[in-house]
C-alpha positions in Angstrom: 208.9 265.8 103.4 209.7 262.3 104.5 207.7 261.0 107.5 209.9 260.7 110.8 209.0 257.0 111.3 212.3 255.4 112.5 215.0 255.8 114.4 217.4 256.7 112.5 215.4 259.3 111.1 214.9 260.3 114.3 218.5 261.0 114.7 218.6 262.8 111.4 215.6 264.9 112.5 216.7 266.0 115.4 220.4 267.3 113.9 218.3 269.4 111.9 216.0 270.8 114.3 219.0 270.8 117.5 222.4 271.1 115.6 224.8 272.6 117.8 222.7 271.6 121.0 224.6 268.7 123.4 223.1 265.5 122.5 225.5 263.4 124.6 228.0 263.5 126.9 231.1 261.2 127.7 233.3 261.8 130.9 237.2 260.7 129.6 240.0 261.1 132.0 237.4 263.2 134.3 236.9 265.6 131.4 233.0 265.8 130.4 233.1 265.3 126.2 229.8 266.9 124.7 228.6 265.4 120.8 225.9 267.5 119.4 223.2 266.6 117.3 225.6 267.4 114.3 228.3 265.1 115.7 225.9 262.6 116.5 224.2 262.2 113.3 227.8 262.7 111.2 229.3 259.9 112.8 225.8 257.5 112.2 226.0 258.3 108.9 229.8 257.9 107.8 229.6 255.1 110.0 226.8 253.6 108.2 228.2 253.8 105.0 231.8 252.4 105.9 229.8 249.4 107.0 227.9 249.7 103.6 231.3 249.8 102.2 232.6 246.6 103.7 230.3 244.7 102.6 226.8 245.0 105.4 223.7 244.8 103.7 219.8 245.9 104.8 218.9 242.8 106.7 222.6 241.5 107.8 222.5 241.4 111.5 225.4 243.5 113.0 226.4 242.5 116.3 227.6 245.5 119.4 229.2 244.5 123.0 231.1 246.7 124.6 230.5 249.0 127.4 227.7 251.7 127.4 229.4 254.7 125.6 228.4 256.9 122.7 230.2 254.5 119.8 227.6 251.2 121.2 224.7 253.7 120.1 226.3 255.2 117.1 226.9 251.7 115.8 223.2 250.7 116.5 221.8 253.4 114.3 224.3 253.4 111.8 223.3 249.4 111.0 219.5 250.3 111.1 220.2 253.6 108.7 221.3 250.9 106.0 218.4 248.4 106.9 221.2 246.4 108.8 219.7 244.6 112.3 221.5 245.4 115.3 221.5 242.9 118.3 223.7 243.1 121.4 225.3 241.1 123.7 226.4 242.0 127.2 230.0 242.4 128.0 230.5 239.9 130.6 229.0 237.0 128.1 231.3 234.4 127.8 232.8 233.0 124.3 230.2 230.0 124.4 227.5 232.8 124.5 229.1 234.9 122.4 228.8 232.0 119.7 225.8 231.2 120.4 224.1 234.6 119.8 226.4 235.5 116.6 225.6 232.3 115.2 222.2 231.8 115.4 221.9 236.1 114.3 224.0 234.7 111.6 226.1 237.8 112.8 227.7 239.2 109.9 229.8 241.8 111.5 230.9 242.5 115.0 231.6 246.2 116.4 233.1 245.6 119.8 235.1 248.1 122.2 237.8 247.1 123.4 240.6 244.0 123.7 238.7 241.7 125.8 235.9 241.9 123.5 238.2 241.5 120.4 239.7 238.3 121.6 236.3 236.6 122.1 235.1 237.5 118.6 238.9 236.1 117.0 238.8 232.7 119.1 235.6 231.6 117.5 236.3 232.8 113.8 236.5 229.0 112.6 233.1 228.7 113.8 231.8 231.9 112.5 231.3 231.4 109.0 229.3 234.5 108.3 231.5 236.9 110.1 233.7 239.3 107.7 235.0 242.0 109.7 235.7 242.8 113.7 235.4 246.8 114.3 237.1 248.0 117.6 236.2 251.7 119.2 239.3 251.4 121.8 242.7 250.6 120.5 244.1 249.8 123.9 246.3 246.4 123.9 245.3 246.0 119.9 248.1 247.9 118.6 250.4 245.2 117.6 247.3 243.0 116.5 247.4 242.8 112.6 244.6 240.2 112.1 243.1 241.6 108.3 239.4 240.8 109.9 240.4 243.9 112.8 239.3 247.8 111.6 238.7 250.6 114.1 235.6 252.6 114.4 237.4 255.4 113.1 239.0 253.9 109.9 235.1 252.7 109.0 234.1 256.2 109.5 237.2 257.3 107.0 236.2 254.5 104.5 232.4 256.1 104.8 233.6 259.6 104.0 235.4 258.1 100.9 232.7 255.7 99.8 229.9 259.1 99.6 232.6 260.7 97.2 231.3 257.8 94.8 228.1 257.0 96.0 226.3 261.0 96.2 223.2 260.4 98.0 223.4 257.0 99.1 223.1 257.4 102.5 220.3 259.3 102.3 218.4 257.0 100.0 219.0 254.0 102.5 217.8 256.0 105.0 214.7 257.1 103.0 214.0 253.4 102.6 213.4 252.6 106.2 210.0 251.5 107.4 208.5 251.9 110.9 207.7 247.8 110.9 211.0 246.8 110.1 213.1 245.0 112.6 215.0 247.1 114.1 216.9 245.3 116.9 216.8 241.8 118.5 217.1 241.5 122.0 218.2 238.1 123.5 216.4 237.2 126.4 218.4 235.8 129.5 217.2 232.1 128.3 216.0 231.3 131.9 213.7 228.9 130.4 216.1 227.4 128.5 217.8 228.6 125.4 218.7 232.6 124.5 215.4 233.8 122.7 215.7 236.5 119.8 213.1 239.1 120.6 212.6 241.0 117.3 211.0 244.9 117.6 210.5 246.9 114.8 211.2 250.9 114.7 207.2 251.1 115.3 206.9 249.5 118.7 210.2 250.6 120.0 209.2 254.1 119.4 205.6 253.9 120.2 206.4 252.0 123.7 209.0 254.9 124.2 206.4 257.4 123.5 204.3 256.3 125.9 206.7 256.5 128.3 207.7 259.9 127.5 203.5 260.3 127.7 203.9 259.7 131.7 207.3 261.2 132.2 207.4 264.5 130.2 211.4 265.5 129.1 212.7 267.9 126.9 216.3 268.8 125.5 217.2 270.6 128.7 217.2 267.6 130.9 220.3 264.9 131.5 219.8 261.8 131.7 222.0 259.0 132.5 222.8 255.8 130.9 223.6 253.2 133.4 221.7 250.0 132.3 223.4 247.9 129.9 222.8 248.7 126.3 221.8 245.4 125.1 219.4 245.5 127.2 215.6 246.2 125.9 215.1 248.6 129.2 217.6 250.8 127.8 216.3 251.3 124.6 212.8 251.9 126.6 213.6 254.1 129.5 216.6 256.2 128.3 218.0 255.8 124.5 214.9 256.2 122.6 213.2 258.8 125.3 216.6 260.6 124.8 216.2 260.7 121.0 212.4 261.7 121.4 212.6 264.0 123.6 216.0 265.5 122.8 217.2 265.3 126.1 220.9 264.9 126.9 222.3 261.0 127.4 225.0 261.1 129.6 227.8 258.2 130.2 230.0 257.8 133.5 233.5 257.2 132.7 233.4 254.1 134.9 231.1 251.4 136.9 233.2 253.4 140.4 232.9 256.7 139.4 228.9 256.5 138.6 227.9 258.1 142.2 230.5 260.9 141.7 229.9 260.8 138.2 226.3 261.2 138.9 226.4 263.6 141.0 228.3 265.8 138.2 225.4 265.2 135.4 222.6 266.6 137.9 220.1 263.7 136.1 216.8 265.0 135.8 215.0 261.6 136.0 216.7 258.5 137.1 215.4 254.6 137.0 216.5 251.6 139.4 215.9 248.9 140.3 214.7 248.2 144.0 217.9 246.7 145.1 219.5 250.2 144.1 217.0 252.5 145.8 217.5 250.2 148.8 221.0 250.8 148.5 220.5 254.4 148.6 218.4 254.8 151.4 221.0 252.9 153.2 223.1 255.2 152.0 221.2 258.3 153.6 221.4 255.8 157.1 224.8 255.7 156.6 225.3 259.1 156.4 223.0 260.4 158.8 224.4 258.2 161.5 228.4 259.4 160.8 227.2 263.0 160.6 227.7 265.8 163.7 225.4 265.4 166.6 223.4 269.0 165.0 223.4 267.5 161.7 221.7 264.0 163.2 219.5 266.4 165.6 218.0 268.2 162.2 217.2 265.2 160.4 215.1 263.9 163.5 213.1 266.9 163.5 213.2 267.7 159.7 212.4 263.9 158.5 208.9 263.6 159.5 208.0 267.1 157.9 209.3 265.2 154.8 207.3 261.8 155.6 203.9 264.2 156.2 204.4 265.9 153.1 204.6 262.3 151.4 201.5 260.7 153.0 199.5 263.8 151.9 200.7 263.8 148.5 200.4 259.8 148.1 196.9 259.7 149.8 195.5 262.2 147.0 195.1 265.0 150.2 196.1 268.7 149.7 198.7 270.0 152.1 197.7 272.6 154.4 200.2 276.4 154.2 202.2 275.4 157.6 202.7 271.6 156.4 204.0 273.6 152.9 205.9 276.2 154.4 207.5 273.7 156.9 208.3 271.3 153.8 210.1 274.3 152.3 212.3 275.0 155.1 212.7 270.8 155.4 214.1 271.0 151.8 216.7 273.8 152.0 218.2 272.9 155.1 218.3 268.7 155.0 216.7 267.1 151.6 218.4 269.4 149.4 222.0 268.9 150.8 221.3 265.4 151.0 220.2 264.9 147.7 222.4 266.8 146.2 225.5 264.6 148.2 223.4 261.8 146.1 223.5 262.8 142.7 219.6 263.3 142.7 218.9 266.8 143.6 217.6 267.7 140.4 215.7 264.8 140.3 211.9 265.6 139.3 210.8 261.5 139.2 212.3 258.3 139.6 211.1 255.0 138.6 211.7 251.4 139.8 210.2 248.0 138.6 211.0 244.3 138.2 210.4 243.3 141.6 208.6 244.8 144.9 209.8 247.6 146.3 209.5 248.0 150.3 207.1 250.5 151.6 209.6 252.1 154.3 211.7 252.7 151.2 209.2 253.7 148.9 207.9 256.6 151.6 211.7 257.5 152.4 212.5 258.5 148.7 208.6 260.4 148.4 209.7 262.4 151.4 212.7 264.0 150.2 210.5 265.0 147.5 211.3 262.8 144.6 207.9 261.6 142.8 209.3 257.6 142.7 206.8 255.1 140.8 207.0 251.8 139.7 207.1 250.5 136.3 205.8 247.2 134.1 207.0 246.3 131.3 208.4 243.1 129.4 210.7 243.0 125.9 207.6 241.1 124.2 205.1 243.3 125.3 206.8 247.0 125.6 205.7 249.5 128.3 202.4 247.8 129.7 201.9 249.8 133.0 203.1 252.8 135.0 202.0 255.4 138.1 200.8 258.5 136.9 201.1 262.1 138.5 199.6 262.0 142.0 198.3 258.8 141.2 200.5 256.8 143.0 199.5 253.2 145.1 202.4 251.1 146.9 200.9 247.9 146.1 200.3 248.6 142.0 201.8 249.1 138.7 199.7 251.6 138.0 197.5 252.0 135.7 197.8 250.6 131.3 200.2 252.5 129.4 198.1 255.2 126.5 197.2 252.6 124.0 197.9 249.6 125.7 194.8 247.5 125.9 194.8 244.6 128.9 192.6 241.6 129.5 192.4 238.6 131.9 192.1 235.2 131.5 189.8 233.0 133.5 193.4 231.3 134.6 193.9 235.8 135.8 197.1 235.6 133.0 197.8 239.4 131.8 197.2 239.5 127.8 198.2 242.3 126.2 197.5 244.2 122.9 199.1 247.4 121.3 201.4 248.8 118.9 204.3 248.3 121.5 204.5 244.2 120.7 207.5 242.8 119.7 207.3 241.0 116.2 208.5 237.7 117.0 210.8 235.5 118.1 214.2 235.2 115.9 214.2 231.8 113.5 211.1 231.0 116.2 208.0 230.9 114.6 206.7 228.5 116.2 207.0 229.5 119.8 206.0 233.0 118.6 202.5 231.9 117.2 202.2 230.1 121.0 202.9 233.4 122.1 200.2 234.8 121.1 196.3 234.4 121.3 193.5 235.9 118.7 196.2 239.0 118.5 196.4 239.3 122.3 200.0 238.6 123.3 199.8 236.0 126.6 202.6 237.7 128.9 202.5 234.3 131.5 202.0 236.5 134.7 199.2 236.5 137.0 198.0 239.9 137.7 194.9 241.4 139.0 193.0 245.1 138.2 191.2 247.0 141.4 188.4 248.8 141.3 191.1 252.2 140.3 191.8 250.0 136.9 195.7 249.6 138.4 197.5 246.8 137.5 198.7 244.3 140.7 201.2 242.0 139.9 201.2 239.1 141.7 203.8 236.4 140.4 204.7 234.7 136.9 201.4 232.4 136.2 203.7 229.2 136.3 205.4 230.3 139.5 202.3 230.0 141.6 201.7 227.8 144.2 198.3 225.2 144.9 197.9 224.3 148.5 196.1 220.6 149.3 192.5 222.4 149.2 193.3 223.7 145.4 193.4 227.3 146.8 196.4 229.3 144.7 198.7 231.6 146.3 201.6 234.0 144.7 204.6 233.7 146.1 206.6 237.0 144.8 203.4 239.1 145.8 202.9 237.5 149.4 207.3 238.3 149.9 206.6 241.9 148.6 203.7 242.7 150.7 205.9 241.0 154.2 208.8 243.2 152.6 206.6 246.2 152.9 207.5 246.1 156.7 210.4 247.9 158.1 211.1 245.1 160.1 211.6 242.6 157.3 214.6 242.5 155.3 213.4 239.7 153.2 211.3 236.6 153.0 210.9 233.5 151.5 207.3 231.9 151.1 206.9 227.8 151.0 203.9 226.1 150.6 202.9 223.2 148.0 200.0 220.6 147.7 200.9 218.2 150.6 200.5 221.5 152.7 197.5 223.0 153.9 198.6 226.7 154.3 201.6 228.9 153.4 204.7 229.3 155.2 207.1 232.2 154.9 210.4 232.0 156.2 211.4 235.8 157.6 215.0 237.6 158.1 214.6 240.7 160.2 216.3 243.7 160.1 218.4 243.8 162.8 219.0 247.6 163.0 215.3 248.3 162.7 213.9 245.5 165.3 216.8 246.5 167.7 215.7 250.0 167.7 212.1 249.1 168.4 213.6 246.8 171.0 214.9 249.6 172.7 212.8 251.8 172.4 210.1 249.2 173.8 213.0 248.5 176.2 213.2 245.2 175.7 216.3 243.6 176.9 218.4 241.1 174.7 222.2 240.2 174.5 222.4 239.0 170.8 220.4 239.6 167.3 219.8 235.4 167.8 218.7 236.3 171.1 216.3 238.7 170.3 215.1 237.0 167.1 213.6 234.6 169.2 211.5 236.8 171.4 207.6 236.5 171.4 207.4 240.0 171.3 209.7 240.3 168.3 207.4 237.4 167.0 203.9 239.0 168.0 
C-alpha cells in the first residue's frame, strides 16, 4: 500500500475511508450544498487530468484567485496530484500584482472564479508569455466572452473524464509519484519589506505543521469548521484546510462576506480562529446586545456574568472549582451564555484561537467566561506552527508553549531561531536571501521573544522593530502597547521613544464607555469625554 505522504493522497485516502460522509459544504442561494469525500476526490482527479490534458505539467506553477469556495481547493489539489505547484493570489490584488506574481511563478495556467478575475488575467496576456489557458468556476458576465484562452471548470473536468478513456491509470500513477518534500504551494508574502516573496512548503511541512496543530486542538469528522480566511493565505492551509483533510472534519463556506454571522450561526463551528480585532468585535457585539436587551434580560447578565468571570479565573489560574461555583456555572450557561452564544454563531464552540497581535485581557477573560477555552497562537509561513496554549495551560501574556517537534533557541541579540520539520523550503527564484535565512539549520524568524521559567514563549516585537533609548537600554514597542491594552480602560496605545530620549513614552486613547462608567460609579463629575480625559483621577 502506498504511504499517505501528501496531500493529495490525503484526499484520496480519506474518499476511501469517509465516502459518502460530508466533506464540505457550500451555502448557494441560502441552500446548504454538501460534497462528500467521493465528490471531493472525483472532481480533484478529473480536474487534474483535464489540466494534464491541456497541457500542465509536474512542476508548472498553476495560479488560483477567486473567493474561498470549494472549486479554489479542488483546483489546489488537483495541480499538486499531477506534480503541478499551486500558488494564490488574493482577490482584491490589483493587475500590477497580479503580473507580478504570475510572472515571476512563471504562471502557466490561471484558474480564477469569476468575471472580475477573468478580466485581470486577459489585460496582461501580452505580458504573460507562459500563460496558455484562463479556467473560470462562475460563468456570470462571461457568457458572450469567446477569448480561445477562456474554459470553465466544468469543461476541464469533461476533458479529464475523456482524457482517462485514453490514458487508464494515469491519474493514479501521477499521484503515486508524489513525494512528501515536494513543493507543494508558494505563498507570497505581503512584501512589506519590499518586494512579494515566494515562500515554497513542501507536502512534508504543510502537513506536519498541521499535525501539530491538530496535536493541540483534537478534531474529528463530526466537527464543522469554517473557512473564512483567505485561501491564499498560509493560515488557511494551517488552521483549517489541511486540519480539515487530517482530521476529516467538515469545511464549511458562507455564501457571502454579509451573511458570515448568520451564516455562522447556521454551520454551528466546532472551533473557530480570529484575529484580535474580530474577538474584539464580538465582545462589543455581546455589549451591544446586552445594553438593547429588556431590563430582566440586562438584570440576568449582571448577576449571571461574574459566575461566568469566577469560573474563568479558576480555570485560567490552574485552581479546581468548588460544586456551588460548578453548579452555579451550569445554571449561568443555560439561562445567559448559552442563548448568547448561540445568537453568536459560537455555541458549539469547544476552543477558539487568536494570534498575530496582543489580545486585551478584559477580552480575553470575557470570551473564557462564557466558556469558550480561547488561546493564542504563533506562527509564521517560513517557520510553520511554532507555539500555542495547551489545555488548562493557558497565560495572557504568552504564546504558549513550542509546538510537538518544534525545537527553539535564543540568540545573544534574544532573536527566536527555529528548527523542525514545519520549515518552509525556500524562497521562490531566492536563493540567496534564503541561505540568509537561515543559520547552521536553525531558521532566524527576526523577532525578539523571551521563554519564562514555564518554557512559554513571550513575544515581544519584530527584532528590527525595537527601540534603544540614550542609555542603550532596549525596549519593545508592540509588547509594551499589548501589555497597556490589557487594561479595560485603554482602547489603544502608541509607544515613542528613540536614542535622543531617555525613557519611553506612550501615547494613550481611553475607552470612553469603560472610564465613564468608572467615572460614575466613582461619582466623578465631567461634561465631555475631553473633559474627563483630562482629569487627574482619570490620569492617576
Amino acid at each position: 500500500m502506498a504511504e499517505v505522504d501528501t496531500i493529495p493522497k490525503l484526499v484520496k485516502h480519506n474518499a476511501e475511508q469517509w465516502g459518502d460522509k460530508p466533506a464540505m459544504c457550500m451555502k448557494n442561494l441560502g441552500i446548504w450544498q454538501k460534497y462528500t469525500w467521493s465528490d471531493y476526490y472525483q472532481t480533484v482527479k478529473y480536474f487534474g487530468l483535464g489540466l494534464f490534458s491541456l497541457g500542465t505539467k509536474p512542476s508548472d506553477r498553476v495560479a488560483i484567485i477567486g473567493d474561498n469556495e470549494p472549486e479554489w481547493f479542488w483546483a489546489e489539489f488537483a495541480a499538486q496530484s499531477i506534480g503541478a505547484i499551486p500558488t494564490g493570489i488574493y482577490v482584491d490584488s490589483i493587475p500590477d500584482e497580479v503580473k507580478y506574481i504570475a510572472s515571476h511563478a512563471e504562471v502557466r495556467v490561471a484558474v480564477v472564479n469569476d468575471q472580475e478575475q477573468a478580466d485581470k488575467f486577459l489585460e496582461l496576456l501580452p505580458e504573460l508569455p507562459n500563460l496558455i489557458k484562463i479556467i473560470y468556476w462562475d460563468p456570470k458576465g462571461l457568457k458572450n466572452y469567446d477569448d480561445p484562452m477562456l474554459v470553465s471548470f466544468k469543461e476541464v473536468i469533461k476533458l479529464g473524464r475523456e482524457y482517462e478513456k485514453a490514458n487508464l491509470d494515469l491519474f493514479e500513477r501521477l499521484l503515486d509519484t508524489t513525494k512528501p518534500d515536494d513543493i507543494a504551494f508558494v505563498y507570497y508574502t505581503s512584501g512589506t519589506t519590499g518586494l512579494q516573496k515566494g515562500a515554497m512548503l513542501s507536502h512534508r511541512s504543510l502537513i506536519t505543521t498541521a499535525k501539530g496543530f491538530v496535536a493541540r486542538y483534537p478534531l474529528s469528522y463530526k466537527d464543522d469548521l469554517i473557512s473564512n480566511f483567505p485561501a491564499s493565505w498560509v493560515g488557511d492551509s494551517f488552521f483549517a484546510t489541511i486540519p480539515h483533510i487530517l482530521s476529516g472534519a467538515r469545511l464549511n463556506f458562507p455564501e457571502e462576506p454579509e451573511t458570515v454571522a448568520e451564516d455562522t450561526r447556521e454551520i454551528g463551528p466546532n472551533f473557530v480562529i480570529y484575529g484580535p480585532r474580530q474577538w474584539e468585535s464580538l465582545v462589543s457585539e455581546i455589549q451591544v446586545k446586552i445594553m438593547d436587551a429588556h431590563p430582566l434580560k440586562r438584570l440576568a447578565y449582571k448577576v449571571l456574568s461574574p459566575v461566568g468571570y469566577k469560573m474563568a479565573e479558576k480555570t485560567l489560574t490552574g485552581g479546581k472549582p468548588g460544586l456551588p461555583l460548578m453548579v452555579g456555572h451550569k445554571i449561568a450557561d443555560a439561562l445567559l451564555f448559552h442563548p448568547l452564544k448561540d445568537k453568536l454563531g459560537v455555541s458549539k464552540v469547544r476552543f477558539g484561537v487568536t494570534g498575530s497581535s496582543v489580545l486585551s485581557l478584559d477580552t480575553f477573560k470575557m470570551i473564557h467566561s462564557m466558556g469558550i477555552e480561547l488561546r493564542q497562537n504563533y506562527a509564521s509561513t517560513e517557520a510553520g506552527f511554532i507555539s500555542s496554549h495547551g489545555k488548562g495551560d493557558i497565560s495572557f501574556e504568552s504564546v504558549g508553549r513550542p509546538a510537538l517537534g518544534t525545537e527553539v533557541r535564543l540568540t545573544d541579540e534574544g532573536e527566536l531561531l527555529i528548527r523542525s520539520d514545519c520549515m518552509f523550503s525556500g524562497y521562490y527564484k531566492d536563493p540567496e536571501r534564503t541561505a540568509q535565512s537561515f543559520r547552521d539549520g536553525w531558521f532566524a524568524t527576526g523577532d525578539a521573544v523571551n521563554i519564562n521559567e514555564k518554557g512559554h514563549l513571550i513575544f515581544l516585537d519584530r527584532l528590527k522593530d525595537l527601540g534603544v533609548l540614550a542609555n542603550g537600554i532596549k525596549y519593545a514597542p508592540q509588547y509594551i502597547e499589548g501589555r497597556l491594552r490589557f487594561s479595560p480602560y485603554i482602547k489603544d496605545a502608541m509607544v515613542v521613544g528613540g536614542e535622543d530620549k531617555e525613557y519611553v513614552t506612550a501615547i494613550i486613547n481611553i475607552d470612553f464607555t469603560m472610564v465613564s462608567k468608572w467615572a460614575q460609579k466613582n461619582r466623578l463629575n465631567f461634561t465631555t469625554f475631553v473633559d474627563l480625559s483630562q482629569k487627574n483621577e482619570i490620569a492617576d
